[in-house]
N, C-alpha and C positions, 0 to 999 in steps of 0.2 A: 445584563440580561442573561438566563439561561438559556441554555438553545442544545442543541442536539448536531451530530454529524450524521452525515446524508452519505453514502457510500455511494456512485455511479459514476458512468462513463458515457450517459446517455450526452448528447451532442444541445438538446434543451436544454439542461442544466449550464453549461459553460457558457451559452447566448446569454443568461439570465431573461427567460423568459416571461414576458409583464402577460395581467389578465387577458386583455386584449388580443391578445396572439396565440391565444388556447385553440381558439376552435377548429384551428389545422391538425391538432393533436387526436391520436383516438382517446375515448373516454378512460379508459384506464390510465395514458401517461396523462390524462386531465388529471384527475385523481391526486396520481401523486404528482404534481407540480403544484396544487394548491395546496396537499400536506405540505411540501418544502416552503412553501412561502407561510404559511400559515404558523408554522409553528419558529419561524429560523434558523432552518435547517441550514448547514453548510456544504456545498458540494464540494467532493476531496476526489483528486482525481486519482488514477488507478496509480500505484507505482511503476513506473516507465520500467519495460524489459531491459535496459541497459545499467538501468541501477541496479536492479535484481543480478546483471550478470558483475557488477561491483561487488557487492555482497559477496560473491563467489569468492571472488579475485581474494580478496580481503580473505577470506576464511583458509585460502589454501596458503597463504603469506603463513597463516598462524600454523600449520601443520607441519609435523617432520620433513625431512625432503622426502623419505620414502613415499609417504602419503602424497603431497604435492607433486609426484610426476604421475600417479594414476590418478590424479582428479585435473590436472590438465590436459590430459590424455581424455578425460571425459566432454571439457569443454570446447573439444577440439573438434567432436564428431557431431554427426545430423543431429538435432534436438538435444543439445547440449542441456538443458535445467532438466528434462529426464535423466539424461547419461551421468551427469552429477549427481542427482539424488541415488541413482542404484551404484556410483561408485564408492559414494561414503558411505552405502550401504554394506558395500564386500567389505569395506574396508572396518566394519565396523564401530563408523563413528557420525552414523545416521544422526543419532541424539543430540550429538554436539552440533553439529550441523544447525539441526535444527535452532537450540539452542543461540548458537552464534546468529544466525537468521533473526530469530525473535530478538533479539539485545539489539542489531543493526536497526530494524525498521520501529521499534520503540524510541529509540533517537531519534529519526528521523520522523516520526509523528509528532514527538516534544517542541521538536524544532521546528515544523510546521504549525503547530499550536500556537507558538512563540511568534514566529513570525504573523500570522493573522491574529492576533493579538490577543488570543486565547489561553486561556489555564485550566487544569484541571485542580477546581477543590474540594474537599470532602465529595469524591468521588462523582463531581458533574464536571461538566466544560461549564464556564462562563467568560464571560467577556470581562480583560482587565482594562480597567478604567486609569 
């Protein structure tokens, strides 16, 4: 079957909530919880803050040592995934960053897909049989 993914973090969604247990809801998350079920939508939950701060960890493994003491020197302070964004920033390797970022969590979606038994082909998800 084709289906589609569901982006939220809403607390309905990971109950799996059945018709019956709608009308505690306002009309609007009514709404979309009969989208989600209607169509088979899949709820994907948010990427946990501590893998986001892995992804870091990883990215500064792959840099100079010059770079990797001023981006641990980032992760080290209050609101460290801002202080790391403006330190690959001075340091002029924003892009890569980025980059490095996008390639981690595209793995980690694949293999999410994989595990709930999904593929992407000619450009949908469906379910592998």
């Amino acid at each position: 079957t084709e289906g589609g993914l569901f982006f939220t973090q809403e607390e309905y969604m990971r109950e799996g909530v059945t018709t019956e247990k709608l009308a505690k809801y306002h009309d609007w998350e009514q709404n979309l919880i009969r989208t989600y079920m209607e169509h088979d939508l899949i709820a994907i939950e948010p990427l946990p803050s501590y893998e986001s701060f892995h992804i870091m960890e990883d990215f500064i493994e792959s840099r100079p040592s010059h770079e990797q003491q001023h981006l641990v020197k980032a992760l080290k302070r209050s609101r460290p995934f801002a202080c790391f964004k403006y330190a690959a920033d001075d340091l002029g390797i924003l892009k890569k960053w980025y980059e490095f970022k996008d390639e981690a969590q595209n793995r980690m979606a694949e293999k999410w897909l994989h595990d709930e038994g999904l593929a992407i082909i000619e450009g949908k998800i469906v379910r592998r049989k």
